[in-house]
mmJSON file of the N, C-alpha and C atoms, coordinates in Angstrom:
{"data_MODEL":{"atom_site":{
"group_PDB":["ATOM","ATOM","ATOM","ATOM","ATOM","ATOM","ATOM","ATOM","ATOM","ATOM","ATOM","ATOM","ATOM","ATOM","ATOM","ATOM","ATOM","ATOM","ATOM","ATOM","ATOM","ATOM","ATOM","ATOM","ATOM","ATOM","ATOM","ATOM","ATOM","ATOM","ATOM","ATOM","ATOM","ATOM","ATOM","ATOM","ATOM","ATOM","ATOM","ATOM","ATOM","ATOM","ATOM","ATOM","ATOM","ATOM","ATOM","ATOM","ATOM","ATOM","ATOM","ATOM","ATOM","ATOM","ATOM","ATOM","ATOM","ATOM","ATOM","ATOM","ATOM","ATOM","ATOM","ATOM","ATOM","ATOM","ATOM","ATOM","ATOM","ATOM","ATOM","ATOM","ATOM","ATOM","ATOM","ATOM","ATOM","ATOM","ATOM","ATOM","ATOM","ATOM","ATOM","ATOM","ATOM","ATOM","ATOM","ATOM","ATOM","ATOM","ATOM","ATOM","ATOM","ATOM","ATOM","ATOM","ATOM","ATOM","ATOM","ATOM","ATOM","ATOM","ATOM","ATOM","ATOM","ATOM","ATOM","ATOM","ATOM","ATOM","ATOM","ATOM","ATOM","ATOM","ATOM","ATOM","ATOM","ATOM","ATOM","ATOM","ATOM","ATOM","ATOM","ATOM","ATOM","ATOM","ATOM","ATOM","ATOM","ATOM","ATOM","ATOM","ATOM","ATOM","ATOM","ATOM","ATOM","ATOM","ATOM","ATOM","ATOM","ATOM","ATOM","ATOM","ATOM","ATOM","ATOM","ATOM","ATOM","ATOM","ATOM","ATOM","ATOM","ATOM","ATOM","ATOM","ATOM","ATOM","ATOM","ATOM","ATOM","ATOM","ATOM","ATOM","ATOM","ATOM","ATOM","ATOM","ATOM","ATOM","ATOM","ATOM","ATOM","ATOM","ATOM","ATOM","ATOM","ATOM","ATOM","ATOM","ATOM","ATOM","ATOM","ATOM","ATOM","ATOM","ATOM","ATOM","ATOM","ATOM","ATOM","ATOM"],
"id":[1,2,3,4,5,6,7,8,9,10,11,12,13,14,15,16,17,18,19,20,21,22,23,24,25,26,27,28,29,30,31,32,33,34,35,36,37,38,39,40,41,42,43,44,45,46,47,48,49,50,51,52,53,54,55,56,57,58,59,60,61,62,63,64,65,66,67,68,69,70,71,72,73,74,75,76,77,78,79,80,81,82,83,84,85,86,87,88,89,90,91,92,93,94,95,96,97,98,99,100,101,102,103,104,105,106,107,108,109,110,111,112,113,114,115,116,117,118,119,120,121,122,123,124,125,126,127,128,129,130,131,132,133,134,135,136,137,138,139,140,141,142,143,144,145,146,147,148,149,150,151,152,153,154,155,156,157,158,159,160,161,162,163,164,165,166,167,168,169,170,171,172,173,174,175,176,177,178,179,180,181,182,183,184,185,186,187,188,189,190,191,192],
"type_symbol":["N","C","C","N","C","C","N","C","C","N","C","C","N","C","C","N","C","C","N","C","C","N","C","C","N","C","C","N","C","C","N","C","C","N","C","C","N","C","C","N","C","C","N","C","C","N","C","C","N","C","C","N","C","C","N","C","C","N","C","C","N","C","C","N","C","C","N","C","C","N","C","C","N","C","C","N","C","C","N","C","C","N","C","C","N","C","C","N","C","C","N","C","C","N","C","C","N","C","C","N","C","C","N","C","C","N","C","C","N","C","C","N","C","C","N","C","C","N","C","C","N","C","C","N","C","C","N","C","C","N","C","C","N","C","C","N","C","C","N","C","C","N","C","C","N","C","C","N","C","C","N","C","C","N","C","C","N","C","C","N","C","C","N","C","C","N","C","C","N","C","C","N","C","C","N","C","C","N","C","C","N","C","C","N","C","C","N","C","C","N","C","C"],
"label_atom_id":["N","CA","C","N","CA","C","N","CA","C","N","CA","C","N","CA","C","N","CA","C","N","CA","C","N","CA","C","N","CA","C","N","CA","C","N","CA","C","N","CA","C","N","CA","C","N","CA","C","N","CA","C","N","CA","C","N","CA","C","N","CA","C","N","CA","C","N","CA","C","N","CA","C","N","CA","C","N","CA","C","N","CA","C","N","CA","C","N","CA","C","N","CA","C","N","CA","C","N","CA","C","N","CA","C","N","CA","C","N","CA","C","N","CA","C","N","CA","C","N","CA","C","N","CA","C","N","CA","C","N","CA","C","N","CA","C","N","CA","C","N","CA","C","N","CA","C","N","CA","C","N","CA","C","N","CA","C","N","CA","C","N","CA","C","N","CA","C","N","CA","C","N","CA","C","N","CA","C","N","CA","C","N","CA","C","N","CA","C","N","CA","C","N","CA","C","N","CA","C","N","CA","C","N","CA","C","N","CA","C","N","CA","C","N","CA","C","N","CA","C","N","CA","C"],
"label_alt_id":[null,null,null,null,null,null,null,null,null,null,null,null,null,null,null,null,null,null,null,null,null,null,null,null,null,null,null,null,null,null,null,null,null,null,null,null,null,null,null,null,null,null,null,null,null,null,null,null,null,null,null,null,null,null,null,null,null,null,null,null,null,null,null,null,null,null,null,null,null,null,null,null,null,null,null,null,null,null,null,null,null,null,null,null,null,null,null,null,null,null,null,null,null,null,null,null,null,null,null,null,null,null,null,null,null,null,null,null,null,null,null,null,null,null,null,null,null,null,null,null,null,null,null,null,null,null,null,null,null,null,null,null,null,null,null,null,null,null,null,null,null,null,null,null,null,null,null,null,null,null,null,null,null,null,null,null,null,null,null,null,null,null,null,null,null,null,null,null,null,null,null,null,null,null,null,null,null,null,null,null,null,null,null,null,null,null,null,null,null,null,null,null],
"label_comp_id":["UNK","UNK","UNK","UNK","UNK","UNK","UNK","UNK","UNK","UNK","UNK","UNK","UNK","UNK","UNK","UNK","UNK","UNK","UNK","UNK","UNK","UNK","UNK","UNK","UNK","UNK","UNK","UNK","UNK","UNK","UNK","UNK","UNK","UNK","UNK","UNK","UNK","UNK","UNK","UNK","UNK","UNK","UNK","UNK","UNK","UNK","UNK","UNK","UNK","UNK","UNK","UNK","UNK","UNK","UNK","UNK","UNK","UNK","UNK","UNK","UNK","UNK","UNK","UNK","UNK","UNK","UNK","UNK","UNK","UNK","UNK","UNK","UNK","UNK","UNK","UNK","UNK","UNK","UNK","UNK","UNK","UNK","UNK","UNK","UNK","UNK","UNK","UNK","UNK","UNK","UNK","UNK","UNK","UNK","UNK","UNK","UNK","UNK","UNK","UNK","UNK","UNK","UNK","UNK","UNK","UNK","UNK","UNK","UNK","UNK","UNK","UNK","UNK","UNK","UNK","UNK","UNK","UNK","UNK","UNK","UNK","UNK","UNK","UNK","UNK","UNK","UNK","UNK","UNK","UNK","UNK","UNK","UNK","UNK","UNK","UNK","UNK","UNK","UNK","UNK","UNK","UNK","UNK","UNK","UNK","UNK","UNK","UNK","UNK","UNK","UNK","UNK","UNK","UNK","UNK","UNK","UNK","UNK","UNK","UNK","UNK","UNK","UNK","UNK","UNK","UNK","UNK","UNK","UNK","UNK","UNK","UNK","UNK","UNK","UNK","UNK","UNK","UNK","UNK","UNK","UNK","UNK","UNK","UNK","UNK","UNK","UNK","UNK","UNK","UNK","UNK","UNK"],
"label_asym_id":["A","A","A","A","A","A","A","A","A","A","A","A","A","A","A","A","A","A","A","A","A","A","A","A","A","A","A","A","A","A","A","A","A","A","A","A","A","A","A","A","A","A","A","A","A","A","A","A","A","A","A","A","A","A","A","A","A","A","A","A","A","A","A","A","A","A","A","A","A","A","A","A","A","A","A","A","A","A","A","A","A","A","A","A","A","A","A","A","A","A","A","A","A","A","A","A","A","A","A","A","A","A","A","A","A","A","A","A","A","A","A","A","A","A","A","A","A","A","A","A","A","A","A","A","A","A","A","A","A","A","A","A","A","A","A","A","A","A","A","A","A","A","A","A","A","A","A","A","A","A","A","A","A","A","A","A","A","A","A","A","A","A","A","A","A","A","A","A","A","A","A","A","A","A","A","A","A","A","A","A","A","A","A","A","A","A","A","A","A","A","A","A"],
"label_entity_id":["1","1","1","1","1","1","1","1","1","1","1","1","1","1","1","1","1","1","1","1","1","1","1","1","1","1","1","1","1","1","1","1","1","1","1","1","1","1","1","1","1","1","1","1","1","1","1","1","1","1","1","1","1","1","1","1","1","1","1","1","1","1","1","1","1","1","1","1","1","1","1","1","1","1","1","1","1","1","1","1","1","1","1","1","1","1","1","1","1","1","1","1","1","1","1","1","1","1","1","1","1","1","1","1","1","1","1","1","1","1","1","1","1","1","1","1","1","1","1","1","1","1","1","1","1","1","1","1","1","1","1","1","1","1","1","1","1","1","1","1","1","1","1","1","1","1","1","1","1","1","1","1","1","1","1","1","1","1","1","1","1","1","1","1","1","1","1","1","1","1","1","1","1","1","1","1","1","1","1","1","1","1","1","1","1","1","1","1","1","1","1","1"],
"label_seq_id":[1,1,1,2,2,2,3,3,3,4,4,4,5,5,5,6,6,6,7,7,7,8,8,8,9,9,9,10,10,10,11,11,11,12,12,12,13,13,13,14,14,14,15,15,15,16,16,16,17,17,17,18,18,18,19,19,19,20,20,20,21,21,21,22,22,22,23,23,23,24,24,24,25,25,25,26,26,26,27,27,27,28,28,28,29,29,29,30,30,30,31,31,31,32,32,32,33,33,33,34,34,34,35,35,35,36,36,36,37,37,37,38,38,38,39,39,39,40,40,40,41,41,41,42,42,42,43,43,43,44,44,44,45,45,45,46,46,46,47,47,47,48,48,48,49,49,49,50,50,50,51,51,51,52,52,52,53,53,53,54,54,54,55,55,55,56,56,56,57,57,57,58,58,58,59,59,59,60,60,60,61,61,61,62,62,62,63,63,63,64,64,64],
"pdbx_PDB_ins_code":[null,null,null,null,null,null,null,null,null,null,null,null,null,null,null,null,null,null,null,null,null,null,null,null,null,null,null,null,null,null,null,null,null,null,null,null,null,null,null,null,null,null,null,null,null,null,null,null,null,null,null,null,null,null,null,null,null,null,null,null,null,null,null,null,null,null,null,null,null,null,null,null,null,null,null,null,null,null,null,null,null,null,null,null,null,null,null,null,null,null,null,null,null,null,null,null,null,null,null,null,null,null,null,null,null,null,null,null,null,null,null,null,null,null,null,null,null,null,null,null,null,null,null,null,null,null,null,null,null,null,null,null,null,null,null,null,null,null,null,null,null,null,null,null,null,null,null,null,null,null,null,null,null,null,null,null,null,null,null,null,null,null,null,null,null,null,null,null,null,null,null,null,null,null,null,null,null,null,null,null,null,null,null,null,null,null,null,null,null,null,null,null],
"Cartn_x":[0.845,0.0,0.884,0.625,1.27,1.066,1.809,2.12,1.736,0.424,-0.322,0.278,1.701,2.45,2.264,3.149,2.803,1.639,1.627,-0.117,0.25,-0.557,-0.711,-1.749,-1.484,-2.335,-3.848,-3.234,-4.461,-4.563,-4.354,-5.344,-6.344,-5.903,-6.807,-7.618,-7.267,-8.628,-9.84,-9.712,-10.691,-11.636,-11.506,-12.383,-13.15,-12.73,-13.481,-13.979,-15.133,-15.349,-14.449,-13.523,-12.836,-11.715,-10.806,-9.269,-9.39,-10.261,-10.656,-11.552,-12.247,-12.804,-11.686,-10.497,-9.867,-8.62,-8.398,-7.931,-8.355,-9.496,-10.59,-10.44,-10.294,-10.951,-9.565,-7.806,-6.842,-6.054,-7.271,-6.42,-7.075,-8.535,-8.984,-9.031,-7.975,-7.637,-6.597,-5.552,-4.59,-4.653,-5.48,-6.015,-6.899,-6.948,-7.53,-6.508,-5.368,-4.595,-3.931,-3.179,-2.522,-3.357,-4.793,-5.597,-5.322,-5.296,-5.451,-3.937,-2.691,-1.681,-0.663,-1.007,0.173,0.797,2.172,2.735,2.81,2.506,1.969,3.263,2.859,3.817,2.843,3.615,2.246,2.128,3.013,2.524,1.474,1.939,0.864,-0.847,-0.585,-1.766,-2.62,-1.441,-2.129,-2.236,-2.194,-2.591,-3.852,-3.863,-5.396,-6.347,-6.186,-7.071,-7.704,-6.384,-7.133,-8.049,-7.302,-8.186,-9.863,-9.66,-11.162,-12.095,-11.16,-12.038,-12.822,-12.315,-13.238,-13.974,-13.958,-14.716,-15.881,-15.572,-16.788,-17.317,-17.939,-19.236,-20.271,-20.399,-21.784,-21.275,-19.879,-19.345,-20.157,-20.114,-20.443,-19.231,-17.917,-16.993,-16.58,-17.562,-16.737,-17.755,-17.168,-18.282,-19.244,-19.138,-19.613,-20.497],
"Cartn_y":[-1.18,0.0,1.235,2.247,3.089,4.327,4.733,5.95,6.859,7.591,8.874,9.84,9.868,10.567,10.524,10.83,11.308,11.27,10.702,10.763,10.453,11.751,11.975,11.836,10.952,10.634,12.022,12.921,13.751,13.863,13.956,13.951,12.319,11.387,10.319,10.613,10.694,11.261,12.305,12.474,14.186,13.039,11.722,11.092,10.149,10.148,8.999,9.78,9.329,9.951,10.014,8.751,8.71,8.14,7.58,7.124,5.573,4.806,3.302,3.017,3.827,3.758,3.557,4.646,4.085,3.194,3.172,1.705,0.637,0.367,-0.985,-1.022,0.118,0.041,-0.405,0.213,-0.216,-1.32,-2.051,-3.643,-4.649,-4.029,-4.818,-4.63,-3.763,-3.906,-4.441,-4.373,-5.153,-6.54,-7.11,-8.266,-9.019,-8.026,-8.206,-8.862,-7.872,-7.367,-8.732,-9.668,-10.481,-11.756,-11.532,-12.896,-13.042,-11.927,-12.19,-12.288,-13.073,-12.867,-11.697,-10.67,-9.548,-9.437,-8.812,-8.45,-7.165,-7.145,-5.873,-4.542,-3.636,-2.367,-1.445,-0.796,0.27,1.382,1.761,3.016,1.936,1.033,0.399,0.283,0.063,0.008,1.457,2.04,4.122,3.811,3.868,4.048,3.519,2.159,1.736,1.963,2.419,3.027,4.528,5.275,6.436,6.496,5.484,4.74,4.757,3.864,2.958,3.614,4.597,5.633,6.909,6.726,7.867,7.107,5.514,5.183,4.611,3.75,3.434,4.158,5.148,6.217,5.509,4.304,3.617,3.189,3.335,2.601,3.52,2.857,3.391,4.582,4.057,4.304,5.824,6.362,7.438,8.795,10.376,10.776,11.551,11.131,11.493,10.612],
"Cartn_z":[0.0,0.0,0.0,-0.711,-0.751,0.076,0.582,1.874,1.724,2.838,2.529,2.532,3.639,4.222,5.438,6.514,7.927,9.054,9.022,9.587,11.188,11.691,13.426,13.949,15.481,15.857,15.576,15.824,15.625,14.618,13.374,12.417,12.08,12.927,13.108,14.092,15.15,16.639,16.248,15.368,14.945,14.137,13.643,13.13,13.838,15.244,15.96,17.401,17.911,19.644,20.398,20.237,21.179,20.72,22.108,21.921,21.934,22.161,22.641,20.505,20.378,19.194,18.149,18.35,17.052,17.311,18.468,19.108,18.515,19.117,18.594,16.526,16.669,15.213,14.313,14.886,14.336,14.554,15.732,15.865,14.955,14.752,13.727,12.489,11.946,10.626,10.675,11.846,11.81,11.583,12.305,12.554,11.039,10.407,8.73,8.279,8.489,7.338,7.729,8.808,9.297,8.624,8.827,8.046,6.536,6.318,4.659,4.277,5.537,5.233,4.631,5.019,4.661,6.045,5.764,6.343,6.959,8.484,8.966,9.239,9.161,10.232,10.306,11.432,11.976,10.847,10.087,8.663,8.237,7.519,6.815,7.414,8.502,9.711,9.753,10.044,10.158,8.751,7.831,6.129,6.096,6.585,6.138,6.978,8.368,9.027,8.492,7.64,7.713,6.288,5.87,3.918,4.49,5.508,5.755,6.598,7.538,8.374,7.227,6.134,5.493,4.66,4.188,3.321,4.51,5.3,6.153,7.534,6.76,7.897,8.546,8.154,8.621,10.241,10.459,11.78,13.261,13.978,15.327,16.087,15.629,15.682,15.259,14.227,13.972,14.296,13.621,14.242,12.981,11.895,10.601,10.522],
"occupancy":[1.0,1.0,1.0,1.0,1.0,1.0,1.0,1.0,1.0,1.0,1.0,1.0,1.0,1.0,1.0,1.0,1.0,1.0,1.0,1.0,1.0,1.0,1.0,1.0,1.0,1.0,1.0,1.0,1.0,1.0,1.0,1.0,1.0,1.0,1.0,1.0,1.0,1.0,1.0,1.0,1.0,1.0,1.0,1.0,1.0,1.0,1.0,1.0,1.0,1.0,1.0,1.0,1.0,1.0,1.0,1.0,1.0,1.0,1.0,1.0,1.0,1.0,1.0,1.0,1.0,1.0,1.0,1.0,1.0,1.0,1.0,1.0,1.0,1.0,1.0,1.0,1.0,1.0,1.0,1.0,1.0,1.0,1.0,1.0,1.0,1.0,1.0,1.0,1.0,1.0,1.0,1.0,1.0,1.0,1.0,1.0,1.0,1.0,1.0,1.0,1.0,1.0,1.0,1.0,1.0,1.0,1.0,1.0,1.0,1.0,1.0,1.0,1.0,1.0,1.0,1.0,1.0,1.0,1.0,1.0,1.0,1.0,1.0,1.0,1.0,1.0,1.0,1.0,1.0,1.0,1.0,1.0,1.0,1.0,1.0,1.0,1.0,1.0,1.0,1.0,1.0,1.0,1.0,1.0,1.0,1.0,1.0,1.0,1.0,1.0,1.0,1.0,1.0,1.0,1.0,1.0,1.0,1.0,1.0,1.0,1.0,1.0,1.0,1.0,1.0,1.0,1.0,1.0,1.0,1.0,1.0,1.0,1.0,1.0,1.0,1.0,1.0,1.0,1.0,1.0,1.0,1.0,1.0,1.0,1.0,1.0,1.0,1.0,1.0,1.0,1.0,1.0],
"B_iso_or_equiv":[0.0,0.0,0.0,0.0,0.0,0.0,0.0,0.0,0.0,0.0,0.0,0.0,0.0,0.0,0.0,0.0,0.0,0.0,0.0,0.0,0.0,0.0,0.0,0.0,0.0,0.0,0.0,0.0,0.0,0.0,0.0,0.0,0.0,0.0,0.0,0.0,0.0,0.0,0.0,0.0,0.0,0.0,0.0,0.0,0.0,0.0,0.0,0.0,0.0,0.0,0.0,0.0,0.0,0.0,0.0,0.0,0.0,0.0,0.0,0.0,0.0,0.0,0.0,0.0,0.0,0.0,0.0,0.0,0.0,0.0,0.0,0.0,0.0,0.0,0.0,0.0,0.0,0.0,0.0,0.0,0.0,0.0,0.0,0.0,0.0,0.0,0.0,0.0,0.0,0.0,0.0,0.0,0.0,0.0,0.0,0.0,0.0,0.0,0.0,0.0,0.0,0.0,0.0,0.0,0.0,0.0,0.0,0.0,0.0,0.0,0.0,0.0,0.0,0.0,0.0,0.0,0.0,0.0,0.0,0.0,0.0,0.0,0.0,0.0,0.0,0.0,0.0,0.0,0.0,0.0,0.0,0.0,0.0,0.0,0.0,0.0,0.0,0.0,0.0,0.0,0.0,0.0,0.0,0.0,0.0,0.0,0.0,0.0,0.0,0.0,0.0,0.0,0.0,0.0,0.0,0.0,0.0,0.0,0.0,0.0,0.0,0.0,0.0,0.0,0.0,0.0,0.0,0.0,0.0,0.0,0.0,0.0,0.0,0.0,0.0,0.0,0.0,0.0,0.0,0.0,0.0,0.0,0.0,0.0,0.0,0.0,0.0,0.0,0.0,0.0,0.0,0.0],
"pdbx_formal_charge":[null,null,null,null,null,null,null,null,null,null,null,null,null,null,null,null,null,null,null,null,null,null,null,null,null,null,null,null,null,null,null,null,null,null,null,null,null,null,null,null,null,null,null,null,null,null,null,null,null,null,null,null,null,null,null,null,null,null,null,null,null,null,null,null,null,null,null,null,null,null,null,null,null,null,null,null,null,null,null,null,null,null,null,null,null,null,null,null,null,null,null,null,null,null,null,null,null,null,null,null,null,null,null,null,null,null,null,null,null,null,null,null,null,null,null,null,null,null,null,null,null,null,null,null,null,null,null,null,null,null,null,null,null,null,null,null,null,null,null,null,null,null,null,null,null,null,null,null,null,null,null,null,null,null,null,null,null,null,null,null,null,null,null,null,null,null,null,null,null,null,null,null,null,null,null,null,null,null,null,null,null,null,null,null,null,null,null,null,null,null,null,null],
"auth_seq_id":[1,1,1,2,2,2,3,3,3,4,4,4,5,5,5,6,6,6,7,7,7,8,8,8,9,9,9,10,10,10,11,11,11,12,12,12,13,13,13,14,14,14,15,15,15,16,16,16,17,17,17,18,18,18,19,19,19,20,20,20,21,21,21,22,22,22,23,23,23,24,24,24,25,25,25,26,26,26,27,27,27,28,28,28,29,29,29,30,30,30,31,31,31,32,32,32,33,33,33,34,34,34,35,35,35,36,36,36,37,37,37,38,38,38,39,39,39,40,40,40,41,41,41,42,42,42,43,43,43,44,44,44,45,45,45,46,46,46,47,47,47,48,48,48,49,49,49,50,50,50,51,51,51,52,52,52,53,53,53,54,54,54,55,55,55,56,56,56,57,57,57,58,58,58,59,59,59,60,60,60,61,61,61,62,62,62,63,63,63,64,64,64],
"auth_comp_id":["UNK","UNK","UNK","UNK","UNK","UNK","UNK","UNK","UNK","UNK","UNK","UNK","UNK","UNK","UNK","UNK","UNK","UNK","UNK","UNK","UNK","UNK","UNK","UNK","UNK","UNK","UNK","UNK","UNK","UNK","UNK","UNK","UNK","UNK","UNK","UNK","UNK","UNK","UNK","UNK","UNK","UNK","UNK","UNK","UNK","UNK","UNK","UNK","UNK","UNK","UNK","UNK","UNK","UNK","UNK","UNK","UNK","UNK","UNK","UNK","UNK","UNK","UNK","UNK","UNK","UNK","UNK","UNK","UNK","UNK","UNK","UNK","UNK","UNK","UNK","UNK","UNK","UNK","UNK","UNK","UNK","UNK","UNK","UNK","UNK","UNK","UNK","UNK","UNK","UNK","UNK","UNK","UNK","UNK","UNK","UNK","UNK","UNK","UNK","UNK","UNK","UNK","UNK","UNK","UNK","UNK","UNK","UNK","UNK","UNK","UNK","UNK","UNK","UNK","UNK","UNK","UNK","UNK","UNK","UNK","UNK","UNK","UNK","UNK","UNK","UNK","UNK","UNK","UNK","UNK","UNK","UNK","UNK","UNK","UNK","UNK","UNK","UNK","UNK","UNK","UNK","UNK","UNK","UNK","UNK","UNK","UNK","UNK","UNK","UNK","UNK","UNK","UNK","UNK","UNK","UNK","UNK","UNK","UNK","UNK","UNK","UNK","UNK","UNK","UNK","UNK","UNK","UNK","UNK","UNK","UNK","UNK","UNK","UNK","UNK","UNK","UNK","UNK","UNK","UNK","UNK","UNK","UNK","UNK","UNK","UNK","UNK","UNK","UNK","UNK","UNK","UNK"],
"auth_asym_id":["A","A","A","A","A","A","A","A","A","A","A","A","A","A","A","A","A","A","A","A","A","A","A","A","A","A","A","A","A","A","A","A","A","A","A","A","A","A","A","A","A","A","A","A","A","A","A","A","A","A","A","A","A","A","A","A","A","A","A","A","A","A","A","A","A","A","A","A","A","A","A","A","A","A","A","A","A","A","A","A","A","A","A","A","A","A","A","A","A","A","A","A","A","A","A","A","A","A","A","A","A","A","A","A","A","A","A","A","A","A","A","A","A","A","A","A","A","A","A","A","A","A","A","A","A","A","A","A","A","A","A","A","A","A","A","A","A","A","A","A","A","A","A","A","A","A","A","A","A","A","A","A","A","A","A","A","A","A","A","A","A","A","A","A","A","A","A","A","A","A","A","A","A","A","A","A","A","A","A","A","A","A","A","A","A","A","A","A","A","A","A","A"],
"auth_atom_id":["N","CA","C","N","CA","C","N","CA","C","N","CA","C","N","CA","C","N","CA","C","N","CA","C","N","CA","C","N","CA","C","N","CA","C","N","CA","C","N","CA","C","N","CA","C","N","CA","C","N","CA","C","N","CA","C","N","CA","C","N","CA","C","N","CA","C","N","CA","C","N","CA","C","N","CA","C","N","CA","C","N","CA","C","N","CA","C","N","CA","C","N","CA","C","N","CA","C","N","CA","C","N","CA","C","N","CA","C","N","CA","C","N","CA","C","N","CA","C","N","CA","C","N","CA","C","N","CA","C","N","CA","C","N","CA","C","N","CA","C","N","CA","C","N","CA","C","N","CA","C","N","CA","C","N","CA","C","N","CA","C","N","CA","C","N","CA","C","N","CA","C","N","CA","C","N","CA","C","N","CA","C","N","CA","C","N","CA","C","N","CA","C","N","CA","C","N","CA","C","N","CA","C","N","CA","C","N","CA","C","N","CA","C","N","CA","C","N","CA","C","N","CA","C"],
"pdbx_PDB_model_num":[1,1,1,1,1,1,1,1,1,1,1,1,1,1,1,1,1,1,1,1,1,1,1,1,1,1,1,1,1,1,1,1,1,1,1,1,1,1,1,1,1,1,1,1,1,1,1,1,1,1,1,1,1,1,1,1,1,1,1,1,1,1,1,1,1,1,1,1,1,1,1,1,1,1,1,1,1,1,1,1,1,1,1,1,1,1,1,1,1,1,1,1,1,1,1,1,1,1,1,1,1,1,1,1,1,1,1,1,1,1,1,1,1,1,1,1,1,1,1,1,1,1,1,1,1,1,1,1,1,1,1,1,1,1,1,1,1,1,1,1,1,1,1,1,1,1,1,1,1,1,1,1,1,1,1,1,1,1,1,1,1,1,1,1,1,1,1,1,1,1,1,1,1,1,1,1,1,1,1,1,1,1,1,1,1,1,1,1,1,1,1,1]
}}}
């Protein structure tokens, strides 16, 4: 996956209620990403969290 750039915790926190929400929410993409056999690191992890935090609004998780 290719690198958004930089990504801080705060510009991830401004998308969720809370600090446990995008917790929860970046172990289980981790936890995707490990099933479907890739090889994890935390950029890759912050990348697809902040991919998936703007495509899926339907979550409980966020605040859009």
């Amino acid at each position: 996956m290719k690198s958004l750039g930089p990504l801080t915790t705060e510009l991830l926190r401004k998308k969720f209620k809370n600090n446990f929400d995008l917790c929860n929410f970046s172990i289980e993409i981790a936890r995707n990403m490990i099933a479907n056999g890739d090889q994890v690191n935390l950029q890759d992890t912050l990348d697809m969290v902040e991919a998936r935090s703007d495509e899926d609004i339907e979550g409980n998780a966020f605040l859009g």
